[in-house]
N, C-alpha and C positions, 0 to 999 in steps of 0.2 A: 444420724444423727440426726431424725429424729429428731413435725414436730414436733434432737431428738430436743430436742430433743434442744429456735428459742428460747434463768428467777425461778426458780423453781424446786416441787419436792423432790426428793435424791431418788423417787423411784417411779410415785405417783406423773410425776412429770415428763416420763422418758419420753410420750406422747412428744411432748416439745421436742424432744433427741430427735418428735417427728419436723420441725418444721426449724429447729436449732441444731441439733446434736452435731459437729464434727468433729475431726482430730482421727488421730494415727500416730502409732507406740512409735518415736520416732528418737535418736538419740545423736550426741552433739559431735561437732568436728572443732576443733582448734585453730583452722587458720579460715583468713578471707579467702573464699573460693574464687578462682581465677575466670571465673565467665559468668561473675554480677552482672546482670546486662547494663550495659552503660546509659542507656533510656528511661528515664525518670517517667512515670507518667501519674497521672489523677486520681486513676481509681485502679482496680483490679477484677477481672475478671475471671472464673476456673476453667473454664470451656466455653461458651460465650462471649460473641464480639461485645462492649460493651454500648450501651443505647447515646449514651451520653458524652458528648465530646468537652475537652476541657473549655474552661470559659461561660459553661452553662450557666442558665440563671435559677432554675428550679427544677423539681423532679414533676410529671408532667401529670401525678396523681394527687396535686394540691393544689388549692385555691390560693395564688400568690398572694393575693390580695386581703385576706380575710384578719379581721379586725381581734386584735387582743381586747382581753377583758371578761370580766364574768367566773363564776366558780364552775366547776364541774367534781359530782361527785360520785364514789365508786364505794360498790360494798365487795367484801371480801369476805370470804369463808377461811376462818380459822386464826391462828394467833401469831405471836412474836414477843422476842423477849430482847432482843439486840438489834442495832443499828450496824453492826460491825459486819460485813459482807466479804472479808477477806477472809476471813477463816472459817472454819469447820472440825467437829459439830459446832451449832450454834443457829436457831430457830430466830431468822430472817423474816423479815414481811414478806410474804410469796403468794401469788396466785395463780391457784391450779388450772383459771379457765381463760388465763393470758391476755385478762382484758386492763392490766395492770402492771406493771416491770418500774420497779424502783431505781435500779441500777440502771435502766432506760432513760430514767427521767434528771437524775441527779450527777450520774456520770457521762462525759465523753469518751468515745475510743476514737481509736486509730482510723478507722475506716466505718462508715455509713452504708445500711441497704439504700437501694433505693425502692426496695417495694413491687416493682414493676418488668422484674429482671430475675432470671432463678438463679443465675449465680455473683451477680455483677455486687461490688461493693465500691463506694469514694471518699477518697480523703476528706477525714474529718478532723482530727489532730493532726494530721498528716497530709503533708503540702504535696510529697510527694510519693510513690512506690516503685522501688527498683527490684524487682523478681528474677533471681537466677532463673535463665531459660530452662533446668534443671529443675527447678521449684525447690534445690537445695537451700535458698538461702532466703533474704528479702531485709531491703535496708529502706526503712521509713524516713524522710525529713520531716521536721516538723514544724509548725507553721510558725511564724513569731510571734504573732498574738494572742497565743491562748494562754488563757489565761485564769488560774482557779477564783475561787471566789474571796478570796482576801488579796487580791490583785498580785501576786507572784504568778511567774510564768509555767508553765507546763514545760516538763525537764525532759529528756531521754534519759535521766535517770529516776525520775518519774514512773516512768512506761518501765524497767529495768527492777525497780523496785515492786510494782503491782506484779509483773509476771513470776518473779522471785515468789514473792510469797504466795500466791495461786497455787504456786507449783508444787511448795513444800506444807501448805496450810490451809490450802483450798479446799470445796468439794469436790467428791472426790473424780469427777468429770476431767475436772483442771486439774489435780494429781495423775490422771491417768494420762491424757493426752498430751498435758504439757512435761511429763515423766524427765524425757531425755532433750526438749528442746534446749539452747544455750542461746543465752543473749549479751551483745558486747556495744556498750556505752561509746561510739566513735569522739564525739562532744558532746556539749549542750544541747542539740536541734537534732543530733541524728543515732540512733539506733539499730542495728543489725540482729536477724534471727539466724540461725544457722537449724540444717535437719541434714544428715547427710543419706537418707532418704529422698532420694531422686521421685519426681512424679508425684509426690504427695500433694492433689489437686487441692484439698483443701489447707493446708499449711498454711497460707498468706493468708486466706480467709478467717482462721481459728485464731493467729496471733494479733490479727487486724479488731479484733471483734471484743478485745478485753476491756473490758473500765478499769479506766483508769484512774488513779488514786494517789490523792499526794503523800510522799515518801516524808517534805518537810513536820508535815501534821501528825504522820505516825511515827517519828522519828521518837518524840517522847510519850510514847502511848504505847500501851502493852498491844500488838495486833492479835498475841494470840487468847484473849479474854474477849468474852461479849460484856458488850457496854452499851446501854442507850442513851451514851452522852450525841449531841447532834454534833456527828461529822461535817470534816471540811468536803466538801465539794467543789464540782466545776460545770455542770452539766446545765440547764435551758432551766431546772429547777434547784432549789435547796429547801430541808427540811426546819422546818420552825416551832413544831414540836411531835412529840409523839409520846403516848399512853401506852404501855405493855399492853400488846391485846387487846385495842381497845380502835386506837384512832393516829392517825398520822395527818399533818397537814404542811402541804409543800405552797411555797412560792414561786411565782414566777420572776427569774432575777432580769430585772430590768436592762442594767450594762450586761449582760450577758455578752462574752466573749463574739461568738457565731450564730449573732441573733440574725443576721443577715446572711449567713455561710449558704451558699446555694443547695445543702442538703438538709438544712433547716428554714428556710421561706417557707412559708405557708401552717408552719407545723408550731407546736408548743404554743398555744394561742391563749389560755385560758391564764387569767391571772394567779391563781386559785387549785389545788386541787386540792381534795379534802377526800381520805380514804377511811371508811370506818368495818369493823371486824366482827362477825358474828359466828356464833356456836356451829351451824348449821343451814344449810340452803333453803329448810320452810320458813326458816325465822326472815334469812334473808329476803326469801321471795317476797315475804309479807313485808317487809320493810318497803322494801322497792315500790309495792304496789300504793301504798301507803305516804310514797313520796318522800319516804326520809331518805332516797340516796336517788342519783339519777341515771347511771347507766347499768347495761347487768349483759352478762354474755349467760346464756342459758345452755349447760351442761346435759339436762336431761332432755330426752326427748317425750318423757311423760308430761312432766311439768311446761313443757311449752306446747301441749296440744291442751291442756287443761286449766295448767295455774293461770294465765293471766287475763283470764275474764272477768268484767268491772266495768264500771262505770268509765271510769279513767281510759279504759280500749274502745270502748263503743265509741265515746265521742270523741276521740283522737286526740287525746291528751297523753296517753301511753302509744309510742308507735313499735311497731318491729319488722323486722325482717329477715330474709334467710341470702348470707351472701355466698357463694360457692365461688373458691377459688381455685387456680390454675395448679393443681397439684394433685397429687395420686391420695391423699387423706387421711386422715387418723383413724386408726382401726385399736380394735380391745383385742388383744389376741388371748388367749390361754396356753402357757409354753408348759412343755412338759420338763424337768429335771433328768439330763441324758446322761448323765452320770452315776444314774441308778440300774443297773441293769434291764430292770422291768423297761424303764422308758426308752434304754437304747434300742430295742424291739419296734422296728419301723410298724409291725403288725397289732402292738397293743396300740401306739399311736394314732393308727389308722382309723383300729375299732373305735375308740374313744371317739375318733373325730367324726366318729360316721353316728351317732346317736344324736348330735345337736342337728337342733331344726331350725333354721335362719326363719325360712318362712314366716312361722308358726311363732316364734319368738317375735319377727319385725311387726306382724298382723296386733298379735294377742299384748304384748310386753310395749312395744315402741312405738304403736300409731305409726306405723309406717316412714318412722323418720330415717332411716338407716340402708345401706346399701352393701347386698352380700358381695365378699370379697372372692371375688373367681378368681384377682390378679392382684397380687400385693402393691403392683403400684396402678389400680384403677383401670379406669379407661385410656389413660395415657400412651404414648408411642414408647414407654418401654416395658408397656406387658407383652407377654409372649403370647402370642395366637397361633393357632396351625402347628405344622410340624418344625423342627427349630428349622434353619439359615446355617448354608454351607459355614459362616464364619463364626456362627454358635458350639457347629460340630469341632471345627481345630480346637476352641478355646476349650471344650472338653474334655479332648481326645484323649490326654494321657486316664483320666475317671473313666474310660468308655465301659469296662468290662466291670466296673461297680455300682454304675447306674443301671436303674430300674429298667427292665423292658419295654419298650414304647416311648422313652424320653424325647429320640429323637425323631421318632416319626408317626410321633397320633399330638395331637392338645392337647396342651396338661391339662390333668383335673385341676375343677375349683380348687381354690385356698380350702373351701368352707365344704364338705363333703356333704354334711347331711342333706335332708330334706327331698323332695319328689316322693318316689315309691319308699314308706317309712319301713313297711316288713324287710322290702329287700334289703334295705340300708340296715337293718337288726339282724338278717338273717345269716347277711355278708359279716356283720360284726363278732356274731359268735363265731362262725366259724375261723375266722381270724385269731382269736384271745385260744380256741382249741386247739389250733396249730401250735401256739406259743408255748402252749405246755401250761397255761389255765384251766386246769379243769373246774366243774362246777361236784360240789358237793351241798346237800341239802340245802340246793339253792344259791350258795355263796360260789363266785369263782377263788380258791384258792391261788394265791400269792408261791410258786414255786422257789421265793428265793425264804421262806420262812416257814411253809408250810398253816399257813394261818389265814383265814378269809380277808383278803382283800379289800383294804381300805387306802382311798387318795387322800393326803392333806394338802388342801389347795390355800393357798393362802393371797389378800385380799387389802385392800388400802381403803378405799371408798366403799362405806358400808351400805351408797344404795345398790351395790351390786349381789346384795342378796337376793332380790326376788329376779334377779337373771338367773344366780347360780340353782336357787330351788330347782328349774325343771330342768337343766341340767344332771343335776342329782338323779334325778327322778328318770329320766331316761339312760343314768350309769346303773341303776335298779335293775334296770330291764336285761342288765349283763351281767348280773350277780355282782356288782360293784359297787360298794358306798363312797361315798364323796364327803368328805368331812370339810366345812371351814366353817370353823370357830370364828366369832368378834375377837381382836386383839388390838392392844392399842396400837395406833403406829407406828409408835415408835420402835416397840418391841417388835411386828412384823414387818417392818424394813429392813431391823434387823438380823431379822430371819432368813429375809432373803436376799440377806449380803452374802450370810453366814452358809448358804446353801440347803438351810433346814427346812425342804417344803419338796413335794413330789410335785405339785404343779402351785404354778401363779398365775396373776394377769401381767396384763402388759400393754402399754401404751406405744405407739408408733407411729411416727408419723413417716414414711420414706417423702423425702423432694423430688425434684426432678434431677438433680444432680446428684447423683446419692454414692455411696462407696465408704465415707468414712463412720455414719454411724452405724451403718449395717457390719460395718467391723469390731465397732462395739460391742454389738449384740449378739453375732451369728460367728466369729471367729472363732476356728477353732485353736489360736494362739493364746487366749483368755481364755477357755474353757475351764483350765485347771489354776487360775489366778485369782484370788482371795482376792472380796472386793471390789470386782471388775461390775460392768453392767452385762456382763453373757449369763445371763440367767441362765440359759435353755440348756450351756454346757454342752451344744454341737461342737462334734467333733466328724467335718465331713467336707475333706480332702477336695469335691469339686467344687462343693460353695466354696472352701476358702478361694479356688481359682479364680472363682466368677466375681467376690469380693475384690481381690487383691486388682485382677482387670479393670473394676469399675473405677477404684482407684488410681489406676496409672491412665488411664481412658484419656487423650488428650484431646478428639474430635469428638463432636455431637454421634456419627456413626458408630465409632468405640465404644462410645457412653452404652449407646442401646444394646449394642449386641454383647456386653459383657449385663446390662440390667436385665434382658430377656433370659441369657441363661441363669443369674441368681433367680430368677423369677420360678422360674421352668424346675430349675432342682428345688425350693423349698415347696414349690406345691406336688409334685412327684415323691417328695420324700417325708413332710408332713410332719414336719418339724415342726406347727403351730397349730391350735386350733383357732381360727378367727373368729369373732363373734360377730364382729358387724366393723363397717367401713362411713365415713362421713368427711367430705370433702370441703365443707360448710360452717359458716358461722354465723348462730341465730343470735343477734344482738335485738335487745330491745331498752328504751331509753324515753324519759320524760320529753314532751317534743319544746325543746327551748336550744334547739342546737342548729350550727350548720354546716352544712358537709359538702366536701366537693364532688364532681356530678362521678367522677370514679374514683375509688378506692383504686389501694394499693392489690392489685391482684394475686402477687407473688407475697403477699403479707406471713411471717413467719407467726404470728400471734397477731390478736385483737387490739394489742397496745398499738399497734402499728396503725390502723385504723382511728381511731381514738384519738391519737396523738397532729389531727389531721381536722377533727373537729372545731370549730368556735362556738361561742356564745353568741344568742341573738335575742334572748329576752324573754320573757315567760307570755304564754298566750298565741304568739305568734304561729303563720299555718306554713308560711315558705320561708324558705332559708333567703338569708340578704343575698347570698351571691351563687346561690344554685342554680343551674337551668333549670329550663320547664321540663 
């Protein structure tokens, strides 16, 4: 989950399921479980002590001090048609490059990141968190103060109402992982989750983490239509109008309930925020450059080694930079559809993955902005190096005699096969696709389950990923293979690849450091065969789910690793993906009228999280009011 995974598109976004995504199919029990712990405390943590003791004043990645006021403005690529965030379908304001989160801004939840911590979150609505030692259960207090924006309180039936409908009218994220949860309204102030799913590390964190939304306000409103009448809110902002497609502008609410709340100091600064919407990322770029909008998170890694040269950059009026954070990255992968016979063929998967040239791509395609993926979670302590650990082998054990030879005692191959010696990488590839029972006829490798030359339809969300897929194409050429992917609109290829209708896709990912539930989403072979789900890939492969299901019962940092190392270990041994490229980073660049505290949030799930940490200081100006040297 993926960031999965951090507002977002239903597919294009799973990225976020990189630095967002959790949850786990989890279903409900009927009574109050007898070992609630009786220890109320602040915040919540999954595995992690947390950094912050109750009483605190601020999160320790914000300038406390920093001065409200001022506009800040953001452009966004692509459209909307509703204001209504509870239901689905229904085309929301959403940003793909997460330099932007609506339901960040206008709603509160249950509990707060703090940015600076991979799994730790605190009471934001909620005063306090009582967590079954089991992780079966978790009963929020909540605070007496909050308060929505037409001064009624925040309800536990409130909270009882939003999860309701998430569950049965959501996206379909929150239909899947909030599937079997059950929630029971104690009073006014307090709320219980029930999962009778023991261990589920992330549970407290996934129900902790909802915006929340007033029940009185849509009590006489359809929730299941889109409407761009302006909703009630409760959050740091409210909306005060909004254009279809066009422009949204929020306020900053003055009496804000937790304009002092210690996980809000420092943060929500900007009187002002002004979001405006355009066709496509050249228009955008040139706007930005142009000064009609002021911040931009840069997606391409062409356009940030080329586009923003000017007048405006030379003389430091446009600034940017590249921040790399504490996390294993977002990577594009290319999954293959294993539910096709062709692709359950670990050996066609191989060859395929042994024709892409990372090198050659990062050099020629990416300026060098990109980092090949040897280990789906980076350079981090939980990729696997060397031969696996006595305690990778138990977790194994029962898969032993179905995994690949050398699992346990050579390093796994890269994620990313191709590249070094290109012949041998081709030579090794046919004769793979021969083994499988491809033969090549007048050139073409023939398709044994049709008898007919071999074609992939790969399908596609973001259309600048044509000039990647071209020499991909062009090197499936070289195995008698054509690669097809047509332009389609969106909409219709989302859902296509709800529907399963596509031999390969991409794929956004981000793993975290704490990872287990959305790599369940994506790699379980429990969802393999479940309409709708986010398992593209349709693995069905008995040791990951082990390595999976471990990550999630994991209750120490050692657990963590040694159940991450062997998912690690068997998807790159088994090549269940083809990765394209890895980035750990995010290139923000921005008009220089801002000021920022001397660290960011390290652990940041998205750019909003940055951003939201920003002030205003005035236009012209060279240093921020209250930044170090």
């Amino acid at each position: 989950m993926v960031r999965l995974l951090r507002s977002r598109n239903l597919i294009g976004t799973l990225a976020v399921i990189a630095s967002m995504v959790v949850g786990l199919l989890i279903s409900a029990t009927s009574a109050m479980p007898d070992d609630l712990s009786a220890s109320a405390r602040h915040g919540h943590s999954s595995i992690h002590p947390l950094r912050y003791a109750r009483g605190f004043q601020n999160f320790a990645n914000v300038e406390p001090n920093a001065p409200k006021g001022g506009t800040i403005r953001f452009g966004v690529v692509g459209t909307f048609d509703s204001l209504n965030t509870l239901r689905f379908p229904g085309n929301v304001p959403r940003d793909r490059t997460g330099a932007i989160s609506l339901g960040h801004l206008v709603y509160d939840s249950l509990l707060a990141p703090s940015g600076d911590e991979p799994s730790a979150a605190y009471g934001l609505l909620a005063e306090t968190v009582e967590a079954a030692p089991d992780l079966t259960s978790v009963r929020f207090g909540l605070r007496n103060d909050a308060r929505w924006h037409d001064g009624r309180p925040v309800t536990a039936a409130d909270v009882a109402f939003t999860f309701r409908t998430l569950r049965e009218q959501g996206a379909i994220y929150y239909r899947r992982v909030l599937r079997d949860v059950e929630v029971e309204v104690e009073d006014s102030r307090t709320v219980v989750f029930r999962t009778p799913v023991a261990g589920d590390r992330d549970f407290v964190r996934i129900v902790g983490s909802l915006p929340i939304h007033p029940e009185h306000y849509w009590r006489t409103r359809a929730v299941t239509e889109t409407s761009l009448d302006i909703p009630l809110t409760g959050g740091p902002y409210e909306i005060v109008s909004a254009e279809a497609g066009r422009s949204i502008v929020l306020r900053r609410v003055p009496d804000y309930w937790a304009v002092d709340h210690p996980a809000n100091v420092g943060r929500f600064n900007f009187d002002q925020i002004r979001i405006e919407f355009y066709r496509d990322d050249s228009i955008a770029l040139e706007a930005f450059r142009a000064g009609y909008f002021d911040v931009r998170v840069e997606s391409s890694a062409v356009r940030w080694a080329t586009g923003y040269a000017g007048p405006a950059l030379s003389d430091g009026r446009i600034r940017r930079r590249v921040d790399t954070l504490d996390r294993p990255g977002e990577m594009l992968l290319l999954v293959f559809n294993q539910r096709r016979a062709l692709f359950s063929d670990i050996r066609v998967r191989r060859a395929i993955a042994l024709t892409y040239d990372f090198e050659w791509s990062n050099k020629t395609l990416f300026h060098g902005e990109y980092q090949r993926v040897d280990s789906y979670f980076g350079d981090t302590a939980l990729a696997a190096t060397g031969p696996s650990e006595p305690d990778e082998r138990a977790l194994l054990a029962s898969s032993a005699s179905s995994l690949p030879a050398g699992l346990f005692d050579a390093e796994a191959p890269s994620a990313t096969l191709g590249g070094g010696d290109r012949r041998a990488a081709l030579v090794e590839a046919h004769r793979l696709l021969d083994e499988a029972g491809l033969k090549v006829v007048d050139g073409r490798r023939i398709d044994p389950a049709t008898g007919k030359p071999l074609t992939i339809r790969l399908l596609y969300l973001n259309p600048e990923l044509v000039r990647v897929l071209g020499p991909v194409a062009r090197n499936l050429e070289q195995l008698g293979i054509e690669l097809s992917y047509p332009s389609l609109e969106p909409t219709a290829a989302q859902k296509m690849m709800l529907d399963r209708d596509f031999d390969m896709t991409t794929l956004n990912w981000s793993p975290t450091l704490v990872p287990g539930s959305a790599e369940r989403l994506l790699w379980h072979g429990s969802l393999a065969r479940i309409e709708g789900t986010y398992a593209l890939a349709g693995v069905e492969d008995a040791a990951l789910d082990a390595t999976i299901d471990a990550m999630i019962a994991a209750g120490d940092e050692a657990s963590l690793r040694t159940a991450a190392r062997s998912f690690d270990r068997v998807m790159r041994w088994r090549n269940h993906a083809l990765p394209l490229w890895r980035s750990n980073s995010i290139r923000l660049a921005w008009w220089d009228k801002f000021g920022q505290p001397p660290q960011g949030p390290r652990h940041a799930g998205a750019a909003a999280e940055i951003f939201d940490r920003w002030w205003w200081r005035g236009e012209g100006l060279t240093t921020g009011v209250l930044m170090k040297p």
